[in-house]
C-alpha positions as CSV (number, residue, x, y, z in Angstrom):
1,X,17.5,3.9,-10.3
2,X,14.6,2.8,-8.1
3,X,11.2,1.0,-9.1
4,X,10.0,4.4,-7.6
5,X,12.2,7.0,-9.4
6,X,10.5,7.4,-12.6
7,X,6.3,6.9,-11.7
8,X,4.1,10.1,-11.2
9,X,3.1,10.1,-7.6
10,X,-0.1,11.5,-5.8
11,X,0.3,12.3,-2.6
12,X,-2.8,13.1,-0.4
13,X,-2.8,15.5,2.6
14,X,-5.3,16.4,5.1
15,X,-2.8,18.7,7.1
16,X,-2.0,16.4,9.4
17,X,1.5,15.9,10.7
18,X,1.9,12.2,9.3
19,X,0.6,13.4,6.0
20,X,2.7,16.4,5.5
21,X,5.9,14.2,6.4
22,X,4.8,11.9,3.6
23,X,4.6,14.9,1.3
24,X,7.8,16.3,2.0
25,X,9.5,13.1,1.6
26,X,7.9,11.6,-1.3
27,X,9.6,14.5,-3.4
28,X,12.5,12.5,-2.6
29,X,11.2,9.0,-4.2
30,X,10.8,11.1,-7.6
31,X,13.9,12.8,-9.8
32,X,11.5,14.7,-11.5
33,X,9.2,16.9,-9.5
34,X,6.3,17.8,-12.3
35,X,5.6,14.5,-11.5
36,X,4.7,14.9,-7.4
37,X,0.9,15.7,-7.4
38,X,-0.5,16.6,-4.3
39,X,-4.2,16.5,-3.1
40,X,-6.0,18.0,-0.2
41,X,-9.7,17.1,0.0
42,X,-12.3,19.7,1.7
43,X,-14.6,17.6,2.7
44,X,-18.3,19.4,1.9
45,X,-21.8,19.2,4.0
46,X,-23.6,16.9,2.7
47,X,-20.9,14.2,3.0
48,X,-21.0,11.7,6.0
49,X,-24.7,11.9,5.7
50,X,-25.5,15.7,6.5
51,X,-28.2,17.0,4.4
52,X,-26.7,20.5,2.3
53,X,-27.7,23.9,3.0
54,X,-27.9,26.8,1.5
55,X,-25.0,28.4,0.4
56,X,-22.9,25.4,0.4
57,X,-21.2,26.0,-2.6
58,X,-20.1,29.2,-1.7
59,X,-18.8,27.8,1.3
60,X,-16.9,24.8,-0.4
61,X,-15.2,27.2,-2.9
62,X,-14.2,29.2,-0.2
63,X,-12.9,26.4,1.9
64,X,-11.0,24.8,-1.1
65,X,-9.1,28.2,-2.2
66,X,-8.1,28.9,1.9
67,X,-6.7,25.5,1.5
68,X,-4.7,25.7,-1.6
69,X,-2.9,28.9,0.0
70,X,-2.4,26.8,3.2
71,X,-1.2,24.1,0.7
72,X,0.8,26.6,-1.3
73,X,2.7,28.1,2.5
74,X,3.2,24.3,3.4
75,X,5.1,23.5,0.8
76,X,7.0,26.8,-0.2
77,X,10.5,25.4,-0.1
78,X,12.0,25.5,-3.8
79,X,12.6,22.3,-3.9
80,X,8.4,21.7,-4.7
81,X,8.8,24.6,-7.3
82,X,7.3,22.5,-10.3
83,X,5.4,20.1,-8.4
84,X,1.4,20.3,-8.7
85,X,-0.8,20.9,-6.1
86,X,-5.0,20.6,-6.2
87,X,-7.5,21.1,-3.7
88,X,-11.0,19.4,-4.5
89,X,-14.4,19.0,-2.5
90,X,-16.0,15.7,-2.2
91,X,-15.9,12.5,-0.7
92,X,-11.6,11.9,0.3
93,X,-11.7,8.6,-0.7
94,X,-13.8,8.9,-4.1
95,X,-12.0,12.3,-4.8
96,X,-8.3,10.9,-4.4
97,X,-8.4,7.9,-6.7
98,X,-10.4,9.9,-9.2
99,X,-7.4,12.4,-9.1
100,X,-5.2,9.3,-9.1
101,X,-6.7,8.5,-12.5
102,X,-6.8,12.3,-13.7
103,X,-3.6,12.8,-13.4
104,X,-2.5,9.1,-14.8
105,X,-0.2,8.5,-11.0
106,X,1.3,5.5,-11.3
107,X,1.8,5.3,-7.4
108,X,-0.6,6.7,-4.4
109,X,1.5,7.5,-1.3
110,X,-0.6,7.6,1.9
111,X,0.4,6.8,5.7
112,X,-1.7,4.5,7.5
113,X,-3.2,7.4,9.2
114,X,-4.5,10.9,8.6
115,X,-8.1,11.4,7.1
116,X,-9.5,8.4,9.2
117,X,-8.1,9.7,12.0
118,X,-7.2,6.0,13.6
119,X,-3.5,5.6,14.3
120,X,-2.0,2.7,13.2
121,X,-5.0,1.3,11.2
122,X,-6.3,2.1,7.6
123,X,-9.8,1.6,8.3
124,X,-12.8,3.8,7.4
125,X,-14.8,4.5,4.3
126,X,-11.4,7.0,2.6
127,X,-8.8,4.5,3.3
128,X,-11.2,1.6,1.8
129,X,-12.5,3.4,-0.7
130,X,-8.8,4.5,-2.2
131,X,-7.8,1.1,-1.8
132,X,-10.8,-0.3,-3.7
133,X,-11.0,2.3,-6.4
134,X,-7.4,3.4,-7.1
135,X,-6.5,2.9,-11.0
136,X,-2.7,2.4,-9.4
137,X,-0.9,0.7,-6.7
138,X,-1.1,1.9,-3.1
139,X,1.9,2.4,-0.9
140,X,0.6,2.4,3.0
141,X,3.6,4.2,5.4
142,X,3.1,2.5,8.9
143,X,5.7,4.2,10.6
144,X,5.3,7.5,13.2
145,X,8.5,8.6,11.3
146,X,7.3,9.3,7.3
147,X,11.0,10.7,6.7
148,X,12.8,7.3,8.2
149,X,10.2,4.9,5.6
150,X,10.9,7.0,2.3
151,X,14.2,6.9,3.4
152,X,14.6,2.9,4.3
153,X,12.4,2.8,0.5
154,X,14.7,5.1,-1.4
155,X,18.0,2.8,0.2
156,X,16.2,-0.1,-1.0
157,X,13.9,-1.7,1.7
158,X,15.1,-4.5,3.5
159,X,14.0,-7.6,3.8
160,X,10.9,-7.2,1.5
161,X,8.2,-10.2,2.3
162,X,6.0,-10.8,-0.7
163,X,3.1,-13.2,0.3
164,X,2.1,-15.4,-2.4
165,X,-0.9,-18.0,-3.1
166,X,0.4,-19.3,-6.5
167,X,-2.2,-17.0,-8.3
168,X,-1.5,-14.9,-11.0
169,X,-1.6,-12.1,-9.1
170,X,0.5,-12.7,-5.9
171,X,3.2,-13.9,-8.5
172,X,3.3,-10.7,-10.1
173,X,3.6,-9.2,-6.9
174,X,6.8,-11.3,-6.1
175,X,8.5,-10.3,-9.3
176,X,7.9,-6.9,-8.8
177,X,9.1,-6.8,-5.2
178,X,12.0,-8.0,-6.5
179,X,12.6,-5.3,-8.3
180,X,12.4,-3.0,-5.5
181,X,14.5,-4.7,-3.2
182,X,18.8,-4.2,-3.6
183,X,18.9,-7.2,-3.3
184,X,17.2,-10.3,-3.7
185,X,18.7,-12.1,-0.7
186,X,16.8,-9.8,1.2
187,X,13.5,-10.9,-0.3
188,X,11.5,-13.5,1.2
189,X,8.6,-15.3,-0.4
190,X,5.7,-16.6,2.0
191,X,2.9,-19.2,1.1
192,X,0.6,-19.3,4.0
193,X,-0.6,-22.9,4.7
194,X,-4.6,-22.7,5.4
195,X,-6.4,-24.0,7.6
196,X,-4.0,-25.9,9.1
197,X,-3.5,-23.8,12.0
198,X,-7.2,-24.0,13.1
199,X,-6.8,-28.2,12.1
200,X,-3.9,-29.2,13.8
201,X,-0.8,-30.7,12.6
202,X,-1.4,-34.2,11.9
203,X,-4.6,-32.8,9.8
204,X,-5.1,-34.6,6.0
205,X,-5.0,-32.8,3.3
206,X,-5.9,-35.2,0.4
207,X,-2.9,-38.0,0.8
208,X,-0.9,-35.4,2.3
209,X,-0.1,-34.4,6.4
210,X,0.5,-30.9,6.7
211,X,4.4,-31.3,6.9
212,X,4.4,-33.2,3.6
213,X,2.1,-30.5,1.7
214,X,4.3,-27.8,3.5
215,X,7.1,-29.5,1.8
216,X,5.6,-29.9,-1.5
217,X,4.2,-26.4,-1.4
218,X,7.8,-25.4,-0.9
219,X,8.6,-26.8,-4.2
220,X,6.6,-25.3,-5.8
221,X,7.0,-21.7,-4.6
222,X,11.0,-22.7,-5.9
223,X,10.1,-23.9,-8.9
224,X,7.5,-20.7,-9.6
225,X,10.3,-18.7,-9.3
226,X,13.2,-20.8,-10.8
227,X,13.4,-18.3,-13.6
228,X,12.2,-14.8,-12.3
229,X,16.3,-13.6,-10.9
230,X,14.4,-14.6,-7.2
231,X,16.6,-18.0,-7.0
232,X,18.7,-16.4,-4.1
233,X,15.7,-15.6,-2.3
234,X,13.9,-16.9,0.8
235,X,11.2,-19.2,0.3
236,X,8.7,-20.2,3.5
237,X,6.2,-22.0,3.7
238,X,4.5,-21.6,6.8
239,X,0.5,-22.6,8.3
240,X,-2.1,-20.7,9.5
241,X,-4.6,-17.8,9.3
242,X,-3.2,-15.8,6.3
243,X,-3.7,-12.3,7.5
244,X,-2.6,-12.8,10.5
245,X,0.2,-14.7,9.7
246,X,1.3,-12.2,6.7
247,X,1.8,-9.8,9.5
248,X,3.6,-11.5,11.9
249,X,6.0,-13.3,9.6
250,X,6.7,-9.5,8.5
251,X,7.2,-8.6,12.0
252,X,9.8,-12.0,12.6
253,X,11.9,-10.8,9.9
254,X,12.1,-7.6,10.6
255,X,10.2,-6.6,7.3
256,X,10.9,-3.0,6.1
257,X,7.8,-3.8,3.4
258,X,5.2,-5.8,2.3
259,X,4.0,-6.1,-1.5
260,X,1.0,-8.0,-1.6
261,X,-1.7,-8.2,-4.5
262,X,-5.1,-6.7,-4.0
263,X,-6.3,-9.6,-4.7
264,X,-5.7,-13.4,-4.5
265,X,-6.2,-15.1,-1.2
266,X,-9.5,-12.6,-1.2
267,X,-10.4,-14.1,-4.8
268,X,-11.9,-10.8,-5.5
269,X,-10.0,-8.8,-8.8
270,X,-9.6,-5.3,-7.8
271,X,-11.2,-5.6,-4.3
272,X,-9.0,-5.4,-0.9
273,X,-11.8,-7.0,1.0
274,X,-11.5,-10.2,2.9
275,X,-10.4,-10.7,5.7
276,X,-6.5,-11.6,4.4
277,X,-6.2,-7.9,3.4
278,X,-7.6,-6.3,6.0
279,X,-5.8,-7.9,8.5
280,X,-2.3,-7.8,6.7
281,X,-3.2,-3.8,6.5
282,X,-3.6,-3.4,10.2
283,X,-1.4,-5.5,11.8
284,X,1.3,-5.2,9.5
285,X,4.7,-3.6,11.6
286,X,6.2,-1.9,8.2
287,X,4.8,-0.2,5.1
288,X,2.6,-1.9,2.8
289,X,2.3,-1.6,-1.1
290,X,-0.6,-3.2,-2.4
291,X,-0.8,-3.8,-6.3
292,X,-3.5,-4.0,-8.8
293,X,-3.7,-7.3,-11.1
294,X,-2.8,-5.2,-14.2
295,X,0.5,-2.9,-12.4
């Protein structure tokens, strides 16, 4: 059984493509399908700053019931028969991690693109404001190809790279990659060195030169681990700008996935903010599963 088998999933959809692949092959992360929940979000006027008029709320009901039936003709194979599907007006964002919380998902899946309309980069206020205020983790699909990822994710995603800054947190993260990975020689662990890429190598940390703390930090990531089953896995320790580096470490491995805490290089609980995230989050070349402290 997979880490994903037995959570409740919501799955949001604004139609597009990208979305509706991530729909149709999320049922496939889940054995039982009352759990699949799937959201479409009209968006009302009076969001994005327009002023309402009259009749609004005619209009929004109107809008949300056309969209449940285009909902209900999207997804009209049997194999959704059981699975529960809402359309709400409001804010996307705001609306889909208060439906995340409604419905008690353990799991949001969302691709990268879709109701922010940029390909290839979960940016804007929806994509923010899920990651911010989602009660659950977050699993971001990078690919073109939604049906390839769930696939590659069901098989047991390989290698997994779960960056970690020795906080609480990131550890967490580790462990729990661990468990989605088939295994754990396929997992690597990364500690990025900072700020020695902006310093230089011969830089002082303390009594330390950067190859000495590299190799101390190295320890430590070993010994962190020494009794979490991640023994077999890859430890690295390597400098530079940690979003940045996150991502292209995932992209020198060939990373099918990377679990990284919502917080901990930020230093902000509950908050994908700082610059570590955000870049991680656009650059990364593979699918992206961002946990809460307390997942």
């Amino acid at each position: 059984m997979s880490w994903f088998d037995d959570k409740t999933l919501l799955v949001p959809t604004d139609f597009s493509e990208g979305s509706l692949q991530a729909v149709r092959h999320a049922r496939d992360l889940v054995s039982d399908v009352s759990r699949l929940h799937v959201l479409h979000v009209v968006t009302p006027i009076g969001v994005d700053g327009l002023e309402p008029v009259s009749g609004t709320a005619t209009r929004d009901e109107t809008l949300v019931r056309r969209a449940l039936k285009h909902l209900r003709d999207e997804l009209e194979d049997p194999v959704f028969a059981g699975s529960q599907m809402n359309v709400q007006a409001g804010d996307p964002g705001l609306v889909i991690a208060d439906e995340a919380r409604r419905v008690g998902a353990d799991l949001i899946v969302m691709p990268s693109h879709g109701y922010s309309g940029v390909k290839h980069l979960l940016l804007g206020s929806v994509a923010e404001r899920v990651v911010r205020c989602a009660p659950c983790p977050v699993l971001v699909l990078r690919l073109d190809d939604a049906a390839e990822e769930i696939d590659r994710i069901i098989s047991g995603p390989q290698p997994v790279l779960a960056p970690v800054d020795f906080s609480e947190a990131s550890v967490h993260a580790a462990v729990t990659a661990r468990k989605i990975v088939s295994d754990v020689r396929s997992l690597h662990v990364v500690h990025v060195l900072t700020p020695a890429a902006e310093q230089g190598p011969e830089v002082v940390y303390g009594d330390a030169t950067e190859p000495e703390l590299r190799r101390r930090r190295l320890e430590q990531l070993r010994r962190q681990f020494s009794d979490a089953d991640l023994s077999e896995a890859t430890f690295t320790v390597v400098p530079g700008r940690a979003g940045l580096t996150i991502a292209g470490h995932a992209r020198q491995i060939g990373a099918e996935m990377i679990v990284i805490a919502s917080h901990g290089y930020t230093g902000l609980k509950h908050l994908l903010l700082g610059s570590v995230a955000e870049r991680v989050l656009r650059h990364a070349p593979c699918s992206v599963l961002v946990l809460r402290r307390d997942d």
